[in-house]
N, C-alpha and C positions, 0 to 999 in steps of 0.2 A: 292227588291228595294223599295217599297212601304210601308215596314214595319220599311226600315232605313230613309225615308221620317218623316213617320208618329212620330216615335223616337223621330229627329229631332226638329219636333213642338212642342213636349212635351216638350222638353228639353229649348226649346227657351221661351214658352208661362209659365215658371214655374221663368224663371227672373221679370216675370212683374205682378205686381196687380193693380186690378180694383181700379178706382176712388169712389165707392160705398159702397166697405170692410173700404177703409180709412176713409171715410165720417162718417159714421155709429159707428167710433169708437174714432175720433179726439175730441169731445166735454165731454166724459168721464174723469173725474179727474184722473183716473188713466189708462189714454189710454194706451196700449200696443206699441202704433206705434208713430213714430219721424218720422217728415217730413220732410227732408234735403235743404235746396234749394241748389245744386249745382253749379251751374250758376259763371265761372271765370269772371264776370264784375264786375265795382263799382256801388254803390247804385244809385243816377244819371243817370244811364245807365237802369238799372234796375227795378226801379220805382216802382216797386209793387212784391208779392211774394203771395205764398197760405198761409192765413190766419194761423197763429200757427207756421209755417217753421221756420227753424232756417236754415240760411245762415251760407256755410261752403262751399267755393269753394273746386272744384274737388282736383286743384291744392294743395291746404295746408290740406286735408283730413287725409291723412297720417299720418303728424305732429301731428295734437290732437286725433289720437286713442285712445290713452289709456282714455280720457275726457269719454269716451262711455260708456254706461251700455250694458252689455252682454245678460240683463235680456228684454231690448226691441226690435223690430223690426223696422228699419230704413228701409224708402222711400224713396227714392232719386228721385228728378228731374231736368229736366234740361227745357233751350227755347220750344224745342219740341222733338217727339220722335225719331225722327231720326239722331238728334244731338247725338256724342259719350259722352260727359262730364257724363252724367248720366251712363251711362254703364261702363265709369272710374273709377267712385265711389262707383257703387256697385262691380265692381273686388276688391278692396281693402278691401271694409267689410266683400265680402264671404270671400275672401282670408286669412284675419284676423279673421275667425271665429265666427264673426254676421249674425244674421238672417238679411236680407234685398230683398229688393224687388226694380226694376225700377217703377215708377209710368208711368201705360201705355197712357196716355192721355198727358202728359206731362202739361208742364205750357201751353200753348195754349191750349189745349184743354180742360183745365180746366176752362181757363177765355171761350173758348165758349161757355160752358155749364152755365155761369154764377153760377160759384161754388165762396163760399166765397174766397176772397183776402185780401191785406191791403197793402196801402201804410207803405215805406219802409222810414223809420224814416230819 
């Protein structure tokens, strides 16, 4: 039982990546990684996003697949971690055959850390 626990965690802790792997690689001209904002509000609502993110609600994700390069790894985020939106988005990239990752800290957790952001045009 302990070893289909232990499984488990791996299997769940292997959806999510550190806010620190992204960080360390987002200012790179040719970063590896896309940062999704998934978030189904309007901008108004929304106010701000993690610095770089491209907004692409959960909802219409589907629709512009094929827009995606195969070649990078998508982060998806949502309000916070325990919101489903982000875990909607990354089913449809793994499912479609990109690399992706949930971002474990989520948008809250990012602005707590006072990690860069930007108001949202």
């Amino acid at each position: 039982m302990e070893t289909e626990k232990i499984d488990l965690l791996k299997t769940y802790l292997s959806l999510y990546i550190n806010h620190t792997v992204v960080l360390a690689d987002l200012d790179k001209e040719d970063s590896k990684y896309v940062v999704l904002d998934v978030r189904n509000a309007p901008a108004q609502i929304k106010k701000d996003q993690i610095k770089g993110a491209f907004a692409i609600p959960a909802k219409d994700l589907k629709n512009h697949i094929k827009e995606f390069d195969k070649e990078k790894i998508y982060v998806v985020y949502d309000w916070t971690a325990g919101t489903t939106l982000g875990k909607e988005a990354l089913l449809i990239l793994l499912s479609e055959g990109f690399k992706a990752y949930e971002l474990a800290c989520a948008l809250e957790g990012w602005k707590g850390m006072n990690l860069p952001i930007e108001e949202i045009q």
